[in-house]
Backbone bond lengths (Angstrom), bond angles and torsions (degrees), N, CA, C in turn:
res aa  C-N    CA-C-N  psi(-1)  N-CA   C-N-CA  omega(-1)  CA-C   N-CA-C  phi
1 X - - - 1.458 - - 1.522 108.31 -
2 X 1.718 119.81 113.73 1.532 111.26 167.98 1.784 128.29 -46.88
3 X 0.902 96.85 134.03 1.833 104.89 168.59 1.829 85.23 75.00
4 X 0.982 128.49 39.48 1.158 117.13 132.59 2.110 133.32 -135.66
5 X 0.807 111.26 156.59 1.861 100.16 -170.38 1.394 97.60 -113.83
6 X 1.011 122.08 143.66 1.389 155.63 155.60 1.921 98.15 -62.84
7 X 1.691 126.68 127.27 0.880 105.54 165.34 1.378 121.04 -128.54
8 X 1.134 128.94 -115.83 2.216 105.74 168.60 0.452 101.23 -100.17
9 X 1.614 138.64 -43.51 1.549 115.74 -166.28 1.370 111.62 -98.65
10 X 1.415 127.37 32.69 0.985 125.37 134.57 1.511 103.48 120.46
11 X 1.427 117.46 1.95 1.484 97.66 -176.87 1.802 117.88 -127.93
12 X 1.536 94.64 168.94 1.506 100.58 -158.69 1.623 101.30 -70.63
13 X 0.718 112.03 135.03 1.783 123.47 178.56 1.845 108.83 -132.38
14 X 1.243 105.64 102.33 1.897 104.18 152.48 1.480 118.72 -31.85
15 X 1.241 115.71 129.69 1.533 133.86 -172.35 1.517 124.86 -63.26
16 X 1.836 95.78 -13.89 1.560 122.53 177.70 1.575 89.90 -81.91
17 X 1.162 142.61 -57.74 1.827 136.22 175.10 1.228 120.84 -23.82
18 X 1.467 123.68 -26.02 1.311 147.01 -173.14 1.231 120.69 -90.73
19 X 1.265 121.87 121.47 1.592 139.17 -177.20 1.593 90.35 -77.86
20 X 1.293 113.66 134.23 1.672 136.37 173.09 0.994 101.07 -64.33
21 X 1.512 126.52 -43.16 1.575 106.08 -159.26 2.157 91.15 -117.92
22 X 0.974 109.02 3.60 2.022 85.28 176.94 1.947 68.40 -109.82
23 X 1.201 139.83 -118.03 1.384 144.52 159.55 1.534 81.37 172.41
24 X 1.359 118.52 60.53 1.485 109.62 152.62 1.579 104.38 -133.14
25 X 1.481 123.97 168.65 0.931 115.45 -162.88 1.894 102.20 -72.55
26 X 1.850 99.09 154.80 1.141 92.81 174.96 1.743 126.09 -103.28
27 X 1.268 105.84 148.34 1.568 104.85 -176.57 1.437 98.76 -96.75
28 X 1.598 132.32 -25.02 1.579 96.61 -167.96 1.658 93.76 -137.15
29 X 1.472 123.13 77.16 1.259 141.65 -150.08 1.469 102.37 -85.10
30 X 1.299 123.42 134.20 1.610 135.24 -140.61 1.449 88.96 -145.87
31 X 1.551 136.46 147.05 1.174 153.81 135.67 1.529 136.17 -72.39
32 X 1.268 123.18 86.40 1.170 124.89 -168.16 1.926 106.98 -70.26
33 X 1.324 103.65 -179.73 1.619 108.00 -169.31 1.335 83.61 -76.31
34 X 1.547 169.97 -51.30 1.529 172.24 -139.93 1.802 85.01 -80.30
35 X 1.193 152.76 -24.08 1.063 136.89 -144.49 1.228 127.24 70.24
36 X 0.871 122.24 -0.41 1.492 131.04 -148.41 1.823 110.11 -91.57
37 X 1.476 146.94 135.84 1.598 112.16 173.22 1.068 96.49 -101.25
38 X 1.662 106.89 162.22 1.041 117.81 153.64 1.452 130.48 -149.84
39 X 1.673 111.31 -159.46 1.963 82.01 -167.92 1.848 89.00 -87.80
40 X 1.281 108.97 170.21 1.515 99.04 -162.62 1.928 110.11 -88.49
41 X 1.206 118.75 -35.90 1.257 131.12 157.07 1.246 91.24 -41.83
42 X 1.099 160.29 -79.19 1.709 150.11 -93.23 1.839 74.84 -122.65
43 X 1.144 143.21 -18.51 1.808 116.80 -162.04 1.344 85.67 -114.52
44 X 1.876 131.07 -35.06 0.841 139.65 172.48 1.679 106.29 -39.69
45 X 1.358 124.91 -71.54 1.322 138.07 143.52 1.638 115.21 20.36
46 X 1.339 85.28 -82.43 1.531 118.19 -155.24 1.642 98.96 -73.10
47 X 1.449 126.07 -42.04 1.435 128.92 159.21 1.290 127.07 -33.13
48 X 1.736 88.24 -50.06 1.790 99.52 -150.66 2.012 82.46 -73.05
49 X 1.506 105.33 -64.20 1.797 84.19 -178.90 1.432 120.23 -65.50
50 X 1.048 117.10 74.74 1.539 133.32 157.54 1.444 123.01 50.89
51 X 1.155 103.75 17.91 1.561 105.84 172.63 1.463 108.84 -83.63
52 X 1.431 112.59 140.50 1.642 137.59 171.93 1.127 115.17 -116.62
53 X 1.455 130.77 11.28 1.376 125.92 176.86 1.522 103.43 -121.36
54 X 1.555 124.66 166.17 0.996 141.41 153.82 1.855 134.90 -31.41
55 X 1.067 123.84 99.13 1.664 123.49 -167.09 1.317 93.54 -45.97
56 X 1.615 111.49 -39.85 1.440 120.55 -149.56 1.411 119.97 -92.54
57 X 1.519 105.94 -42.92 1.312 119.29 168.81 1.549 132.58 -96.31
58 X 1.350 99.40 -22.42 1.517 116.82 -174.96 1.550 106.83 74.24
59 X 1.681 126.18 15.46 1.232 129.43 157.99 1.444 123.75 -45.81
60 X 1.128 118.67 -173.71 1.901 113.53 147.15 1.302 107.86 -102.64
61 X 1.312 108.97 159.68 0.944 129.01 170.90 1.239 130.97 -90.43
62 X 1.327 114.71 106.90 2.031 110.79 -150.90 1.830 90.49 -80.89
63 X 1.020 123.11 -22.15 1.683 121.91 -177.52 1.405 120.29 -140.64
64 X 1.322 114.86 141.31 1.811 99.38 177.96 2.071 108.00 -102.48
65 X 1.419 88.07 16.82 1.645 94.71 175.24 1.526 107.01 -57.73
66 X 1.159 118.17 156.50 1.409 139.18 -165.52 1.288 115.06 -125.87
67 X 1.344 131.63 119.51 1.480 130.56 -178.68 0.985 102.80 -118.65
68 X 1.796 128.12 111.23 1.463 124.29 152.60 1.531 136.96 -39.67
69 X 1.253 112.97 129.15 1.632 80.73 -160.59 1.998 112.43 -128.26
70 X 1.506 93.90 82.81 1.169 119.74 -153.91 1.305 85.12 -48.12
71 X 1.215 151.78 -72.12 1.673 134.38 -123.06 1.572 103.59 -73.86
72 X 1.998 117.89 -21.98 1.370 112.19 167.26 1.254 134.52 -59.13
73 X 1.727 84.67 -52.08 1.486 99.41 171.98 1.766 110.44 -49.11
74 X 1.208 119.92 -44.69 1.643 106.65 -176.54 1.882 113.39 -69.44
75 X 1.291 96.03 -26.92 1.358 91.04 164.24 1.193 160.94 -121.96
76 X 1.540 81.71 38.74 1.731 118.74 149.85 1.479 111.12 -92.04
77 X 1.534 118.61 -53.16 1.304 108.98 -173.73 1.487 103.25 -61.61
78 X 1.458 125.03 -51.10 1.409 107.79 -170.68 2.052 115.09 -61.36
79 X 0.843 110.87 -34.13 1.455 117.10 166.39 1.776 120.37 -47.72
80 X 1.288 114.76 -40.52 1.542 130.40 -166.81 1.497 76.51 -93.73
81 X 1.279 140.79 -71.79 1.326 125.99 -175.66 1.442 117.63 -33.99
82 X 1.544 115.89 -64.74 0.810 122.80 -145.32 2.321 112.14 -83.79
83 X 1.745 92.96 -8.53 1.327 109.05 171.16 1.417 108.10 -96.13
84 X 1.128 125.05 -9.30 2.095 131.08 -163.85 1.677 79.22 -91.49
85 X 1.266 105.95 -61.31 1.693 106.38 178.07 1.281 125.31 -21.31
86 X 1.403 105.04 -65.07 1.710 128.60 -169.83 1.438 93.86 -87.83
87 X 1.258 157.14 -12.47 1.365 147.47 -172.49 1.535 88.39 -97.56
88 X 1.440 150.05 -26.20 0.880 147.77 -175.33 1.271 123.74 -81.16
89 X 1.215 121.98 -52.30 0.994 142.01 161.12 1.543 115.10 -62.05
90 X 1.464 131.93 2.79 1.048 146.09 166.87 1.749 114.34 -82.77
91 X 1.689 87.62 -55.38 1.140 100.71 177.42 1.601 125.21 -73.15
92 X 1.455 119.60 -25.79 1.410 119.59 142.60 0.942 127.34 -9.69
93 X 1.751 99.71 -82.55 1.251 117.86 -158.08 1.887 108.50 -69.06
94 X 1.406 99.87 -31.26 1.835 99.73 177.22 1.825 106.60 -48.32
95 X 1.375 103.67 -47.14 1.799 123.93 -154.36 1.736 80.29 -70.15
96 X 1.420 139.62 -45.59 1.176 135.49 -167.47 1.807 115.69 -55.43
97 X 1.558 84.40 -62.73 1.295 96.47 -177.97 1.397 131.25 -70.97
98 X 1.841 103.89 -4.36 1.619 103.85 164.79 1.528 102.45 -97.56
99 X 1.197 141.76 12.23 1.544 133.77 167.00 1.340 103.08 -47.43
C-alpha cells in the first residue's frame, strides 16, 4: 500500500508517523518553522549543529521555535495501539488454529 511503511514489529504505519531525518516512527513529534514534524530530539539535533535550513526542504529556517504537536502524537499512539491490538489478535487466532 503507497504512503504507508511496514515496520519490525510488524505494523502498517502512514509515512507522515515518520521523522525525515531518524525515519522511525516518532514518539514526541515537534513542528519546526518549515512546517514540517519531527521527532523533537532528532530537529533538536540538527539545530544544535548549526543548521538553519530545512531537513526537509533545504529552505531556511526563519525560527528554531518548536511546536509540540499533540494531535500527531495522538495519532500515532492511537494507531500503534490500535494495530498492536489487531496484530495480536491475529496472532491468537494463528496459535488457535494450529492446536
Amino acid at each position: 500500500e503507497e504512503g504507508v511503511r511496514r515496520i519490525s514489529f510488524g505494523l502498517d504505519l502512514p509515512d507522515e508517523f515518520y521523522c525525515s531525518i531518524t525515519m522511525e516512527v516518532m514518539m514526541d513529534p515537534v513542528i519546526a518553522a518549515d512546517g514540517f514534524s519531527y521527532e523533537r530530539s532528532a530537529i533538536q539535533d540538527w539545530i544544535t549543529k548549526g543548521h538553519t535550513t530545512s531537513p526537509k526542504t533545504g529552505g531556511n529556517l526563519s525560527s528554531t521555535d518548536l511546536i509540540p504537536n499533540h494531535s500527531l502524537k495522538s495519532l500515532i499512539q492511537d494507531r500503534v495501539q490500535a494495530s498492536s491490538a489487531q496484530k495480536l489478535a491475529e496472532m491468537r487466532r494463528a496459535v488457535e488454529e494450529s492446536e
